[in-house]
One Martini backbone bead per residue (centre of mass of N, CA, C, O) as a GRO file, in nm:
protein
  195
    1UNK     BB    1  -1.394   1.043  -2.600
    2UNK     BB    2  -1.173   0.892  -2.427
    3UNK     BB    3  -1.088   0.658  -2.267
    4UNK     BB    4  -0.941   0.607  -1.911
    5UNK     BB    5  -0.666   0.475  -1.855
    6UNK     BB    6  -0.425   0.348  -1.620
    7UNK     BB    7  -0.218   0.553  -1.740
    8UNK     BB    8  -0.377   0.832  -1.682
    9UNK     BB    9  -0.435   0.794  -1.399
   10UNK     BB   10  -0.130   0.755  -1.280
   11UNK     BB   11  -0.014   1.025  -1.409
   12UNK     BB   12  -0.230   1.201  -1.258
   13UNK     BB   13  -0.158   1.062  -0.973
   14UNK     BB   14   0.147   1.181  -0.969
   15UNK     BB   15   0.112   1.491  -1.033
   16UNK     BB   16  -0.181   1.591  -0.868
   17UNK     BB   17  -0.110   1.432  -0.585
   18UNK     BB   18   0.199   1.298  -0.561
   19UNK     BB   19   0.415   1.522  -0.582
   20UNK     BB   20   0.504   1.563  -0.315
   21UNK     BB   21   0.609   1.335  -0.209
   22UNK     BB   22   0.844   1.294  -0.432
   23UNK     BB   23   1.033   1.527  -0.315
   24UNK     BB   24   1.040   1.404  -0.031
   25UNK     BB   25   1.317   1.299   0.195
   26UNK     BB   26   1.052   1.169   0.375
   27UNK     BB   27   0.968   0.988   0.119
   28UNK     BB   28   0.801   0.681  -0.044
   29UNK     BB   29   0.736   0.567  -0.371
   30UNK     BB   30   0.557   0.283  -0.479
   31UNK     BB   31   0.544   0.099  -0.779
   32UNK     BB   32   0.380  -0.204  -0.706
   33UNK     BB   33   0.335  -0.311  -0.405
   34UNK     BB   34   0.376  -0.582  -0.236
   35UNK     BB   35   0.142  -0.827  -0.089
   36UNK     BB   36   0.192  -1.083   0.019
   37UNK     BB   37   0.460  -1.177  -0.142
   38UNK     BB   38   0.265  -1.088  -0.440
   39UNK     BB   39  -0.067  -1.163  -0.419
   40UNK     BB   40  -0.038  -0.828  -0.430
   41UNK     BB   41  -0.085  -0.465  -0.568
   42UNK     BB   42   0.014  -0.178  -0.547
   43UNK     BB   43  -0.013   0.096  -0.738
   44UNK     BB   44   0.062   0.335  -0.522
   45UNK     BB   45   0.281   0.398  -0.266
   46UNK     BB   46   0.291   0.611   0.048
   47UNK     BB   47   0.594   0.657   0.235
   48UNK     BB   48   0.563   0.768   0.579
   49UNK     BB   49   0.344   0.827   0.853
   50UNK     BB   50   0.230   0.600   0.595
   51UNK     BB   51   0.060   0.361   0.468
   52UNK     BB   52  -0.039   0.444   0.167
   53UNK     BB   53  -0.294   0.353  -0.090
   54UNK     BB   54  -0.330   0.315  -0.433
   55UNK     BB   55  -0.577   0.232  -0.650
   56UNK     BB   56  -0.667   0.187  -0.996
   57UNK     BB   57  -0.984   0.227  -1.161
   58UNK     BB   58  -1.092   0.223  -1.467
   59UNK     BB   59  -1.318   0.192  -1.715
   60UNK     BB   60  -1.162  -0.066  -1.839
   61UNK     BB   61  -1.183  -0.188  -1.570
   62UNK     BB   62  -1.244  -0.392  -1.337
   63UNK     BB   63  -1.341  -0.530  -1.037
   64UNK     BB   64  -1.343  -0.828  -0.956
   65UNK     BB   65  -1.051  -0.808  -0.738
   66UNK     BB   66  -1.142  -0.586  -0.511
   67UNK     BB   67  -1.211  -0.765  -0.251
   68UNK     BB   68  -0.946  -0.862  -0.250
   69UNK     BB   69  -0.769  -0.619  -0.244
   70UNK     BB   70  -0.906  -0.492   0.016
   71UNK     BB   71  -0.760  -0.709   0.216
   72UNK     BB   72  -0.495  -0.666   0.161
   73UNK     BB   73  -0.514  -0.346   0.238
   74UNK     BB   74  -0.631  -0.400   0.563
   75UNK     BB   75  -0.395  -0.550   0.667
   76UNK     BB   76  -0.141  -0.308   0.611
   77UNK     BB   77  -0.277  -0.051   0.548
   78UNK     BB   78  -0.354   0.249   0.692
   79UNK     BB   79  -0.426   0.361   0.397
   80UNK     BB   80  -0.648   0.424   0.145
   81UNK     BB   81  -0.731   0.466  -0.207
   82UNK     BB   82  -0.918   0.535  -0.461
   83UNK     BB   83  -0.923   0.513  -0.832
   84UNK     BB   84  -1.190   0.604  -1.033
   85UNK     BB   85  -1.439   0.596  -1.250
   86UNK     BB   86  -1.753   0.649  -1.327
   87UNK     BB   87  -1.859   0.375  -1.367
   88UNK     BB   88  -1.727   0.231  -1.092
   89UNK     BB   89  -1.861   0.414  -0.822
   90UNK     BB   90  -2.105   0.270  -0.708
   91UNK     BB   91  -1.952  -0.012  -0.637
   92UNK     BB   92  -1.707   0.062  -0.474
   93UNK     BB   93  -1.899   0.213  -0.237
   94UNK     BB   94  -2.013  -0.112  -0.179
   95UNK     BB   95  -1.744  -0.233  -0.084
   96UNK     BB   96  -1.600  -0.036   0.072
   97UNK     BB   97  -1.450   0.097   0.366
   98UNK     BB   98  -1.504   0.398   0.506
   99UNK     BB   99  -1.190   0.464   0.523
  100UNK     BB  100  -1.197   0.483   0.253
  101UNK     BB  101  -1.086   0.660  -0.038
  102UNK     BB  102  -1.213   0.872  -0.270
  103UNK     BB  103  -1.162   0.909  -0.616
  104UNK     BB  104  -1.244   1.085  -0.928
  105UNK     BB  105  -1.266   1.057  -1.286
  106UNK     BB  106  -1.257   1.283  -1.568
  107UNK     BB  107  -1.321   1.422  -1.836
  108UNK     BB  108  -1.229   1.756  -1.956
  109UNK     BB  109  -1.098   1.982  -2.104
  110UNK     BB  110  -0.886   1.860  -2.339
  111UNK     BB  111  -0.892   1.554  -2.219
  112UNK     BB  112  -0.829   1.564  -1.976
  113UNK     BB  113  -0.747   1.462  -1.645
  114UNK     BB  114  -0.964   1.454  -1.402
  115UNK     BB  115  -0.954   1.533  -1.004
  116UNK     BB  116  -1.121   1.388  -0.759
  117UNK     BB  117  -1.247   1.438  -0.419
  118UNK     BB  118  -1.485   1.253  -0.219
  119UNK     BB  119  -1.296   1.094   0.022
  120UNK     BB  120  -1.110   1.094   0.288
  121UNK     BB  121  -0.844   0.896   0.390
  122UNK     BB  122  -0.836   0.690   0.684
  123UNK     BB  123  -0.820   0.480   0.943
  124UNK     BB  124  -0.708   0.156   0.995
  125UNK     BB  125  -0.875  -0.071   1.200
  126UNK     BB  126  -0.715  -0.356   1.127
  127UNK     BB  127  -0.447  -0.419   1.121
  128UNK     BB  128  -0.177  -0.624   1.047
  129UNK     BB  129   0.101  -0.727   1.171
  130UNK     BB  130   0.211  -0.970   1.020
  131UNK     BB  131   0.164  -0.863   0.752
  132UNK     BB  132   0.340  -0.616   0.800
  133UNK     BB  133   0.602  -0.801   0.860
  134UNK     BB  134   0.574  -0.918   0.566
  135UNK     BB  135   0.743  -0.671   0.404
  136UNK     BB  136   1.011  -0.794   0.497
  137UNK     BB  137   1.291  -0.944   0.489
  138UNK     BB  138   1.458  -1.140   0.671
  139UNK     BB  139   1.688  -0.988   0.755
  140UNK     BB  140   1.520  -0.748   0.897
  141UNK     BB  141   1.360  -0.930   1.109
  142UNK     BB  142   1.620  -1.034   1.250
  143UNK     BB  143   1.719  -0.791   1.335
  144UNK     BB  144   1.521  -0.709   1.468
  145UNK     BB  145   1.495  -0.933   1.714
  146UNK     BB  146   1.810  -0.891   1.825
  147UNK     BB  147   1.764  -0.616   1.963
  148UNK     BB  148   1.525  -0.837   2.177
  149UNK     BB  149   1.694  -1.121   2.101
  150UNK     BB  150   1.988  -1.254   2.141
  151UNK     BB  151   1.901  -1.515   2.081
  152UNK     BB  152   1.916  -1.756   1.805
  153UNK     BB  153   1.667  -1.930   1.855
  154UNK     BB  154   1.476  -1.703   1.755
  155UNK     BB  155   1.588  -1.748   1.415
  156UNK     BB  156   1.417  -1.956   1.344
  157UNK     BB  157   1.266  -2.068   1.081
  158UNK     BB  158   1.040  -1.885   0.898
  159UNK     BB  159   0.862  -1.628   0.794
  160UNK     BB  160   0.591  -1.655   1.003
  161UNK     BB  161   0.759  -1.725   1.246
  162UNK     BB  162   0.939  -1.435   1.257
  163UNK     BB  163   0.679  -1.239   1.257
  164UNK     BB  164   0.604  -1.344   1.494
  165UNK     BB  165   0.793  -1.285   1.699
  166UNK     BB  166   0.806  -0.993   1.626
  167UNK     BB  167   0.504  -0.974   1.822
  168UNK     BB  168   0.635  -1.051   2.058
  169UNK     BB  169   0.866  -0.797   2.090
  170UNK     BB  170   0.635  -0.607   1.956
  171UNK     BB  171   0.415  -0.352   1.914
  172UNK     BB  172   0.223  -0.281   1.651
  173UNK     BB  173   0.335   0.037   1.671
  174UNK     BB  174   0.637  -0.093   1.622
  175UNK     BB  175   0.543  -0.212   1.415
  176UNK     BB  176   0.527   0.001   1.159
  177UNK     BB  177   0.758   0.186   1.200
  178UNK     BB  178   0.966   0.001   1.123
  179UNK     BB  179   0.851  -0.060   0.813
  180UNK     BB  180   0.840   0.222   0.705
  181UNK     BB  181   1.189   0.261   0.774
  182UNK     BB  182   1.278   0.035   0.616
  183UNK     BB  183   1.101   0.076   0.337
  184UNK     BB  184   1.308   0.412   0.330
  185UNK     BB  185   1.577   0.254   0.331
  186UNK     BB  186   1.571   0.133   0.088
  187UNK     BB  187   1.751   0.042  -0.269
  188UNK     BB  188   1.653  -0.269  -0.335
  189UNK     BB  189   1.311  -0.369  -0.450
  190UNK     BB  190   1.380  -0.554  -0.736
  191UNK     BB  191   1.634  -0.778  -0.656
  192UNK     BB  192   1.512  -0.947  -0.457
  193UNK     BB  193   1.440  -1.251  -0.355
  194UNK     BB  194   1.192  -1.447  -0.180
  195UNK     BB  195   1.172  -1.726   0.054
   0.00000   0.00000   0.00000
């Protein structure tokens, strides 16, 4: 049987996983969303009640980079799921923390691409709010800011400067929500470049 690569199992995990979500107009899916600026990426992003993220490691993939990404998915994410090969099943189970969920892949009858639920993903006791309001542009933070504290010397700084303020006037689970709403709110996802 040919090997499973990272093409096959992202087809298989939106054909037969996130199909819901993607139809649901209250709901955005969103492939590849950098996180920490670009310095990580979500294979493939759900938001709607939560920002929920899946990794992709087919039999093909490395692990290589997975402590990294798992930081900073834990940073972020309220919910996480690998999607694995059997080859490194056993290593993912060590490494990642019990919150994530794990999907496990593999060749079934006439090749097709097998997608199982082995664990599923709970919430992230670890949250970091600066994290998370680092995924919204400047105009963003500065708006979510000003509905708070119109005095204009709070817009000073730059963006982590702004995202402390964010931090100051709004409690984690109000952003958290406020940064959810406002990246199911984007039409705009890949033309902005952020300084």
């Amino acid at each position: 049987m040919d090997p499973i690569t990272d093409s096959d199992v992202r087809s298989a995990l939106l054909r037969k996983v996130i199909a819901e979500h993607v139809a649901n107009p209250n709901t955005l899916v969103v492939e590849e969303m950098g996180l920490a600026r670009g310095a990580c990426r979500v294979d493939v992003c759900v938001i709607n009640g939560h920002l929920h993220g899946y990794e992709i490691k087919s039999d093909v993939d490395t692990l290589r980079r997975l402590p990294m990404q798992q930081q900073f998915y834990s940073n972020v994410l309220d919910k996480a799921t690998i999607v694995v090969g059997q080859r490194h099943l056993d290593h993912a189970l060590e490494v990642l923390p019990e919150w994530w969920g794990v999907r496990t892949v593999s060749r079934g009858a006439r090749n097709a691409v097998r997608m199982e639920l082995l664990r599923p993903a709970r919430l992230n006791p670890s949250v970091n709010g600066m994290d998370v309001a680092a995924l919204l542009w400047r105009d963003e933070i500065t708006t979510l800011i000003c509905a708070r504290n119109p005095d204009k010397a709070a817009l000073r700084g730059n963006r982590t400067a702004l995202c402390e303020r964010l931090g100051e006037v709004y409690s984690l689970a109000e952003i958290r929500t406020l940064v959810r709403e406002q990246l199911k709110r984007r039409t705009d996802w890949r033309g902005r470049e952020q300084p």
